[in-house]
C-alpha positions as CSV (number, residue, x, y, z in Angstrom):
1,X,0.0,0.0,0.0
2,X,0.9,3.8,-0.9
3,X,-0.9,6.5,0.5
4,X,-0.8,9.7,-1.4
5,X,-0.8,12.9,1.1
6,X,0.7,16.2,0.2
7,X,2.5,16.1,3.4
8,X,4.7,13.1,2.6
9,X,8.8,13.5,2.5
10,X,9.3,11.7,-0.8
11,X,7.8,12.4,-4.2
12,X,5.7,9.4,-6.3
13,X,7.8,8.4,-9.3
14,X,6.1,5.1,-10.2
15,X,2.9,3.3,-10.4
16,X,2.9,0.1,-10.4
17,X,-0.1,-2.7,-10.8
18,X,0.7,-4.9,-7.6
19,X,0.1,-2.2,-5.1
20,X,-2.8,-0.2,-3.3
21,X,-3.1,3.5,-3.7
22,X,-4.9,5.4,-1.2
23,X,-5.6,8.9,-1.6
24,X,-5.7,11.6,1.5
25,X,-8.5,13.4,1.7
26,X,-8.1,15.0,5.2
27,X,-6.1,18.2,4.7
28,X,-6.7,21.9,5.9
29,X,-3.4,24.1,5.4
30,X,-4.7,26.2,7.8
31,X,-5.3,23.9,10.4
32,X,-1.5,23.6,12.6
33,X,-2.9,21.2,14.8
34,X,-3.5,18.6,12.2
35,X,-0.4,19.1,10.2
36,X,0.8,15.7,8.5
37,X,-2.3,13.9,10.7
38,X,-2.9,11.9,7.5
39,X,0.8,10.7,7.1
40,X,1.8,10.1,10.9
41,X,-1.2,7.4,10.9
42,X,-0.1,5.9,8.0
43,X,3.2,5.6,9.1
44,X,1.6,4.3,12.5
45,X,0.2,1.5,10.6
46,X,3.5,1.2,8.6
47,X,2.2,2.3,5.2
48,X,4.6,4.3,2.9
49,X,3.4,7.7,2.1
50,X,4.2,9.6,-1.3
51,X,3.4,12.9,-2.8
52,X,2.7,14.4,-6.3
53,X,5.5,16.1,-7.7
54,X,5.0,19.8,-7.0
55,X,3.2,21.8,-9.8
56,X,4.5,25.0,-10.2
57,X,1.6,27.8,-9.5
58,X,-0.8,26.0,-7.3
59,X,-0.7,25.6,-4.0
60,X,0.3,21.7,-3.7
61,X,-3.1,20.0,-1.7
62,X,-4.7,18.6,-4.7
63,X,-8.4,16.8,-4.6
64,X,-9.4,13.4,-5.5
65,X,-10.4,14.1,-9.1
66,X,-6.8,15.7,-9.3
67,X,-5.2,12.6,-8.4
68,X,-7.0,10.4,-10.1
69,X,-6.3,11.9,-13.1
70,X,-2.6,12.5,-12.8
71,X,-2.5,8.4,-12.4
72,X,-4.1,7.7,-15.2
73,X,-2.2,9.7,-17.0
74,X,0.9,8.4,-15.9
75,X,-0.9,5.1,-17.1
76,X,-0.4,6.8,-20.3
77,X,2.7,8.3,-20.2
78,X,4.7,5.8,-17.9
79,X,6.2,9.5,-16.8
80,X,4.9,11.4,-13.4
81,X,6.3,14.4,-14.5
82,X,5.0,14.7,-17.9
83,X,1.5,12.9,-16.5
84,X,1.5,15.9,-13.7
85,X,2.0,18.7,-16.9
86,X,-0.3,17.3,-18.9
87,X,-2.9,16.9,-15.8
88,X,-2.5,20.7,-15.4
89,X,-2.3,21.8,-18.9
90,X,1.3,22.8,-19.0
91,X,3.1,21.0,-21.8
């Protein structure tokens, strides 16, 4: 298993068939007191935790639909970077 939070140390280069992917959901920026909340129980249950590659001119906390998308274009492209651009229109 993967989980996908925004406030995950290393960045999601691959994705590959024989694994679960969950995606975060739980994230407020705003919110100090639950700062990486998501990851430190993932971690807690020993689950590895990745993040997007950051996409220049948003803020970084993307939403399910955004996620979704960006892995299946990498499905596509076999490339996170390029499926991230394309995601996001900047090719």
């Amino acid at each position: 298993m993967i989980y996908l939070t925004s406030d995950a140390d290393k960045v999601i280069e691959n994705i590959y068939h024989d694994k679960v992917y969950i995606i975060g959901a739980v994230v407020d920026p705003e919110d100090k007191e639950r700062k990486n909340l998501t990851k430190k129980r993932a971690e807690a249950h020993g689950i590895e935790c990745r993040r997007f590659p950051t996409i220049e001119g948003i803020d970084n906390v993307l939403n399910i639909r955004d996620c979704v998308m960006i892995m299946c274009k990498y499905m596509e492209l076999k490339n996170m970077d390029m499926a991230v651009n394309e995601t996001f229109g900047e090719n």
